[in-house]
Phi, psi and omega in degrees: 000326185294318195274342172286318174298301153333324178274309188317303197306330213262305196302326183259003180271339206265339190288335195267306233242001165310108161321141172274165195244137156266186197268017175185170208262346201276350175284338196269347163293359193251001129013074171315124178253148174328132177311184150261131180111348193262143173230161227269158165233149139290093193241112177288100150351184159274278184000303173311279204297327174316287182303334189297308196289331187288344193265331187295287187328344201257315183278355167271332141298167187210129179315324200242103157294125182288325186295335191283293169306331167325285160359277191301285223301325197273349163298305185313283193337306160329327196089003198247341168276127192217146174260164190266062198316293197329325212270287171342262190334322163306319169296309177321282175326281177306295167003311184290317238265322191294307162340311199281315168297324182317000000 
């Protein structure tokens, strides 16, 4: 999910902040350049500030909860972690079934 976000974020950063090229060499000298002493602003979308907040948010969670693998590993270790075929299978299923809808 991080690297899908990521990609997303790195793809529109690369569409907003990519130069228009002009069209021909003599436009781009007639170009207005900044006064001096003027410093250039920025204004960020909602949308922008939207992915901005969500990307944070992706990095105060972590993909892989460690309590959870703690948990599990130490069920393995033990001998006490056991599966639900029944359940498993069930799961399995709908899985299928939803993919096959996508």
């Amino acid at each position: 999910m991080i690297n899908k976000l990521q990609g997303l974020l790195n793809s529109e950063a690369v569409k907003e902040a990519a130069p228009t090229e002009p069209a021909s060499k003599g436009q781009a000298a007639s170009q207005p350049q900044p006064a001096a002493g003027v410093a250039d602003t920025v204004q960020v979308s909602s949308r922008g500030r939207g992915i901005s907040r969500i990307a944070e948010q992706v990095k105060e969670n972590p993909e892989i909860r460690q309590d959870l693998v703690a948990k599990l590993k130490t069920a393995v270790d033990t001998g006490t972690y056991r599966v639900d075929s029944q359940d498993l299978a069930t799961k399995m299923i709908k899985e299928m079934l939803m993919e096959s809808l996508l």
